[in-house]
LOLOMI-840069 format. One record per residue (C-alpha): y, z negated, x negated; residue in one letter. Coordinates in steps of 0.5 Angstrom, whole numbers, plus 500, padded with zeros to 3 digits. Layout:
    Y    Z    X  koldren
    Y    Z    X        A
...
end
This chain:
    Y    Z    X  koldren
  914  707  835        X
  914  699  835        X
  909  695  839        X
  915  693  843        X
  915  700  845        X
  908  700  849        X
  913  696  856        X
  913  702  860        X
  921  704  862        X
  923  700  869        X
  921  694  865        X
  926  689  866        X
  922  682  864        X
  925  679  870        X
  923  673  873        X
  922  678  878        X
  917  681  875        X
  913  676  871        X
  906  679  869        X
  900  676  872        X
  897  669  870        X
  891  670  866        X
  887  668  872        X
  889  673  876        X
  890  678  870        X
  883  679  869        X
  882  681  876        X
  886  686  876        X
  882  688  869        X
  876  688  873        X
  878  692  878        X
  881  697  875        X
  874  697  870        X
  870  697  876        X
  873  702  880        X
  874  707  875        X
  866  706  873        X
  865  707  880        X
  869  714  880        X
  866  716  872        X
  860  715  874        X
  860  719  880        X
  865  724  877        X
  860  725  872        X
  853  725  875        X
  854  732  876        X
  857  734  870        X
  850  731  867        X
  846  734  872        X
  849  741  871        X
  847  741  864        X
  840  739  866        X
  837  742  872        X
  842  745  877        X
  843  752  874        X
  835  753  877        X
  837  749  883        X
  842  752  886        X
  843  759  882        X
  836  760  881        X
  838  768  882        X
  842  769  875        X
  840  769  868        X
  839  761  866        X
  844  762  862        X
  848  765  866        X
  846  759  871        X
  848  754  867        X
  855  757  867        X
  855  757  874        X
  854  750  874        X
  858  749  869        X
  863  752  873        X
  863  745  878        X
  867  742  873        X
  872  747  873        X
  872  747  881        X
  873  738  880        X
  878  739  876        X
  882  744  880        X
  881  738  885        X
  885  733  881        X
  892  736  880        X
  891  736  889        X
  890  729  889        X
  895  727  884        X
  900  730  888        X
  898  726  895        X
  895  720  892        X
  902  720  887        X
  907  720  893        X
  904  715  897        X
  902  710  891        X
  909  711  890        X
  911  711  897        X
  907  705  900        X
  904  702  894        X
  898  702  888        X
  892  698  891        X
  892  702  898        X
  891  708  894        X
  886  706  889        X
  882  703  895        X
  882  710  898        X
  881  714  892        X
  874  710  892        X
  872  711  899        X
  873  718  899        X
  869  719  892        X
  863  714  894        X
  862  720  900        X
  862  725  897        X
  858  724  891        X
  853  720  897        X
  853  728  900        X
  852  731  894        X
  846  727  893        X
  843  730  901        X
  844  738  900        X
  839  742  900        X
  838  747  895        X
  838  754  894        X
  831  755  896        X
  831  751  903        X
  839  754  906        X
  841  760  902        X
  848  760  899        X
  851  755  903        X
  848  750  898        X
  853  752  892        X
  858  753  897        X
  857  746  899        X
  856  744  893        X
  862  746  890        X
  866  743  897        X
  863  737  894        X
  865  737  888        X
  873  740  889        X
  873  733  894        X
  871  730  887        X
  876  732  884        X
  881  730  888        X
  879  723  890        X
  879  721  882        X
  886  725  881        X
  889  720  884        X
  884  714  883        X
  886  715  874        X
  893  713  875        X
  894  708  880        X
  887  704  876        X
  892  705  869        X
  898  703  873        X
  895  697  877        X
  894  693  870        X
  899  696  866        X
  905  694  871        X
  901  687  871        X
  901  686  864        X
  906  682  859        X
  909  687  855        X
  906  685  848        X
  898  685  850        X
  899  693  856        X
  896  697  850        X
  890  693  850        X
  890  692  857        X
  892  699  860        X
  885  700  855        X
  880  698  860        X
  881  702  865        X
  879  708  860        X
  873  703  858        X
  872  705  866        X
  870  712  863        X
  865  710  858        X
  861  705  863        X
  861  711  868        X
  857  716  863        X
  853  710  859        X
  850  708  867        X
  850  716  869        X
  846  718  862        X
  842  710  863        X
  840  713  871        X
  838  721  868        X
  833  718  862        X
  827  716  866        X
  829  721  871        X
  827  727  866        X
  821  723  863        X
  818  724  871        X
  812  727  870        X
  810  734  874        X
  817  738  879        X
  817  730  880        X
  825  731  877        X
  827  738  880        X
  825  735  887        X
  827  730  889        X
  830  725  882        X
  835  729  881        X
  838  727  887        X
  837  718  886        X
  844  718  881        X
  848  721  887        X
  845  717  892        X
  845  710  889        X
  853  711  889        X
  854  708  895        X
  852  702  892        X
  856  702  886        X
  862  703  891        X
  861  697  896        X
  862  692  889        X
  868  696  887        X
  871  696  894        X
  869  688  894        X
  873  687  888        X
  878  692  889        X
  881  688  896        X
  881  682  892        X
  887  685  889        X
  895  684  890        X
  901  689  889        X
  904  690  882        X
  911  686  881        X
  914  692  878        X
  912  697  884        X
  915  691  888        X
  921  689  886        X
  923  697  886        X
  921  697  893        X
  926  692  894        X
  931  694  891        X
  931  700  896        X
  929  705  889        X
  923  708  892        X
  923  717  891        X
  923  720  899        X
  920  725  895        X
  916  723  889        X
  913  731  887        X
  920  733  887        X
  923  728  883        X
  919  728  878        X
  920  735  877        X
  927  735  877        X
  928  728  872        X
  921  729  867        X
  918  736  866        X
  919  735  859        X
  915  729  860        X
  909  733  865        X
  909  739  861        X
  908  735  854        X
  904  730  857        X
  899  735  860        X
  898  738  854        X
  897  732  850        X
  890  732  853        X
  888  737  850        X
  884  735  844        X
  881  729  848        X
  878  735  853        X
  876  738  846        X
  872  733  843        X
  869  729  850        X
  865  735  851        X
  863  737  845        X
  860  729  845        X
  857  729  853        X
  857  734  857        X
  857  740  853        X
  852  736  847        X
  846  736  852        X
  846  744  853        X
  847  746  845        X
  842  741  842        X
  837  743  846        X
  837  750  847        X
  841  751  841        X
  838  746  836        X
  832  744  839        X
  832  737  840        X
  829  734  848        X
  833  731  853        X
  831  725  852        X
  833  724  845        X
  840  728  846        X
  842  724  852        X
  841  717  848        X
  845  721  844        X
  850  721  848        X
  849  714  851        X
  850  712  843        X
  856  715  843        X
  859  711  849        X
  856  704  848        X
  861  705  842        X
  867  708  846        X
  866  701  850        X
  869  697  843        X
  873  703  841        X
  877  704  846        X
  880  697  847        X
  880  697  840        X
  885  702  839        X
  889  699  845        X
  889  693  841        X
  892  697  835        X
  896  700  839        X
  901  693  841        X
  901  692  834        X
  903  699  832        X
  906  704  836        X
  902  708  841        X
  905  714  839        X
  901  714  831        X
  895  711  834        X
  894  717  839        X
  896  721  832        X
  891  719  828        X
  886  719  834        X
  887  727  834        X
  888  728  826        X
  881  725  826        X
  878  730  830        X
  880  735  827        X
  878  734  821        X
  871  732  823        X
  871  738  827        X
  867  743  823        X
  864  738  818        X
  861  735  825        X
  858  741  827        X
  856  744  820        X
  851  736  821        X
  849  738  828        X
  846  746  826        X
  842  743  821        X
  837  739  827        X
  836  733  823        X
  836  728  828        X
  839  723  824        X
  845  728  821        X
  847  728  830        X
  847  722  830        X
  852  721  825        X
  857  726  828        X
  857  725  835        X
  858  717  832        X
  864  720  827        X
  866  724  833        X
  867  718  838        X
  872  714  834        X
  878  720  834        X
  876  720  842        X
  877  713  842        X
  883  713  839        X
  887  718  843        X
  883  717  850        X
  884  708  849        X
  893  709  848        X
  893  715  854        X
  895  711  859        X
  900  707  856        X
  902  714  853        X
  904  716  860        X
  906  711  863        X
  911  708  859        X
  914  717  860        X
  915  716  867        X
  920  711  870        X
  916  706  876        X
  919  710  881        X
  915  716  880        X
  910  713  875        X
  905  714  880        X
  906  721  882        X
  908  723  874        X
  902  720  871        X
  897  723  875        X
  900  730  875        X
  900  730  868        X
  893  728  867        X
  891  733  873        X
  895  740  869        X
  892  738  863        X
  885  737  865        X
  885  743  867        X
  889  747  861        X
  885  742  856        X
  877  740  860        X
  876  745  867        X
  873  750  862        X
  872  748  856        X
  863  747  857        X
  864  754  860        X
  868  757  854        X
  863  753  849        X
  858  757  852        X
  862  764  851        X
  865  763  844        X
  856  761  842        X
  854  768  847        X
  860  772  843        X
  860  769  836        X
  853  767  836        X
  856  761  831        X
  858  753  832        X
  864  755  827        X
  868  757  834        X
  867  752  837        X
  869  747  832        X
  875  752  831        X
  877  752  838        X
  877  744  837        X
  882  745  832        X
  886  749  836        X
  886  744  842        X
  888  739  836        X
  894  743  833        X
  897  743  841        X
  897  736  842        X
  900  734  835        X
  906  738  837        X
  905  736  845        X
  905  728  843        X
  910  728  837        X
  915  732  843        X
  913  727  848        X
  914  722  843        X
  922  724  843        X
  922  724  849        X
  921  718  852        X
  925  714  846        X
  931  718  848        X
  930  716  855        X
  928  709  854        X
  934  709  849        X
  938  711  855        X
  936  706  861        X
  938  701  856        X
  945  703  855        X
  945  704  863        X
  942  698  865        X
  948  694  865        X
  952  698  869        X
  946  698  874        X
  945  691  875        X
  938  691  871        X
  935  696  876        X
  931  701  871        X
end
């Protein structure tokens, strides 16, 4: 795929869809930047809390192991909220437009992770504080369903053709902030002295959200429309059923999409959520030191990311989403062989090594999918794509690390399972490859027949 290949399909380079001046451009980069750090911040505030404190919290009853899995199990519950969102945030970015989306999708996260913040525990109302805990966290879910796509799509369909790689990165640099801020607040929270933590500093990351939110709205309602959704509206092309006319013209493309995402899935949780468990209970590392890890790592994600979109507009999306994965699963083993010898240093190196295939493949994602989908159903298709393969590839994965250690007692099984999840999304990103080519290369032979439309 060349760098030309990277416009999404229903691109014309129209008068009519001139992109955006360099001064509005970078606006929109900001948006979609803060808006979706707002989002992965909160989204992953829990994740982080689930590693480190909320088994005892909310399921104090079970073994802690057993605990753990149960709060892992929110991340689960958060992901099987997004392919929901995908479907209703979907149809009306489709319908009515980007920006009125993204604006709600913000709100409804900012309220959710705010209430998280106020539960009460287990030990004050019993077990409606897991219930409640996992109400909140599927309406998490929902909202960043449909908070993703539209972030992507507002810079992507704003951008001129040779610089949409790069550009379409930073809303993905949106989830490198939000864990970089999220690790930042836990540090000095877990170093609290006494229960000081357990009872009441646990709760200051949900709670500060509010304010995050307030500066993303204010930047969020400063933008305008994007010129492709426009001029399709126009046109008189929007879908009346977007979930159905997505289904009916690109399941291929959901269905390879979605399980593309597998090894990006895989590797973030062996590099963040899943790394805080095993290196302390499993390695022996404390808190503090694995969540600097972890904060290492999405530093550099921070230039990874845009980085491999600039590779992108030069060589193809396609074979740097490749290469990203073929990395990722060479390192998978020698990774972990580094890990399980508890030399702090040695970590050091293998979660670095292992953020340079996760930036290479989660950096081109959102042009992956966007030029799968034509604009009409761009919206809906995206977020539905990432939503299924969210759950195949992310909703359980620290819940199966945990069970592959528990089982086979041995880091190999879960360096095999990355493997695994590698293989799938070869195969899944080479077919979905074709197939967008093949639609692309039939748009262009119908776009004089159609007056430009497509």
């Amino acid at each position: 795929m060349t760098s030309a290949s990277t416009a999404p399909r229903g691109s014309t380079g129209s008068p009519e869809t001139t992109p955006a001046a360099s001064s509005q451009i970078r606006t929109i980069v900001a948006s979609s930047v803060v808006g979706t750090t707002v989002e992965w911040f909160d989204f992953f505030a829990y994740s982080t809390a689930a590693a480190l404190i909320l088994n005892s919290l909310f399921f104090p009853d079970y073994d802690p192991l057993v605990g753990t899995i149960l709060a892992f199990g929110g991340i689960a519950v958060g992901y099987f909220g997004r392919p929901l969102g995908s479907i209703v945030f979907g149809h009306f970015g489709d319908r009515i437009g980007r920006k009125r989306m993204l604006v709600l999708s913000l709100v409804v996260m900012g309220v959710a992770t705010f209430l998280i913040g106020l539960l009460p525990t287990y030990a004050a109302i019993g077990i409606a504080a897991p219930v409640l805990l996992m109400v909140l966290r599927f309406v998490q879910g929902f909202a960043l369903g449909g908070e993703w796509g539209g972030a992507v799509l507002l810079v992507v369909e704003h951008a001129e053709p040779r610089r949409r790689a790069f550009l379409g990165s930073f809303p993905q640099v949106g989830l490198a902030l939000g864990l970089t801020l999220s690790t930042l607040v836990f540090l000095p929270l877990v170093a609290l002295p006494g229960d000081a933590f357990a009872t009441w500093g646990w709760r200051v990351p949900f709670l500060i959200s509010a304010v995050l939110v307030l500066v993303g709205l204010f930047i969020r309602l400063r933008i305008t429309e994007t010129p492709e959704f426009e001029k399709m509206r126009e046109a008189g092309r929007a879908a009346r059923v977007p979930l159905w006319d997505t289904l009916k013209t690109h399941p291929g493309q959901v269905i390879f999409a979605a399980l593309s995402f597998a090894v990006i899935g895989a590797v973030f949780y062996m590099l963040f959520t899943f790394s805080l468990t095993y290196g302390t209970q499993f390695v022996g590392h404390s808190q503090p030191q694995m969540l600097t890890i972890a904060t290492v790592c999405s530093v550099l994600a921070l230039v990874g990311l845009p980085l491999a979109g600039r590779l992108a507009d030069r060589f193809g999306v396609a074979k740097v989403f490749g290469a990203g994965t073929v990395i990722s699963v060479v390192l998978a083993f020698p990774a972990f062989w580094l890990i399980d010898t508890g030399s702090l240093a040695a970590a050091y190196v293998a979660y670095l090594a292992m953020t340079i295939g996760f930036c290479a493949t989660y950096g081109t994602l959102g042009v992956l999918y966007a030029q799968a989908f034509d604009v009409r159903i761009r919206y809906t298709g995206m977020s539905l794509a990432l939503g299924i393969g969210t759950i195949a590839g992310s909703a359980f994965v620290p819940i199966i690390y945990l069970e592959l250690l528990d089982v086979f007692g041995g880091s190999w099984a879960i360096a095999l399972y990355m493997v695994v999840a590698g293989a799938v999304t070869l195969v899944s990103v080479t077919v979905l490859h074709r197939l967008t080519r093949r639609a692309a290369a039939r748009d262009a032979a119908h776009a004089p027949t159609e007056g430009n439309t497509r």
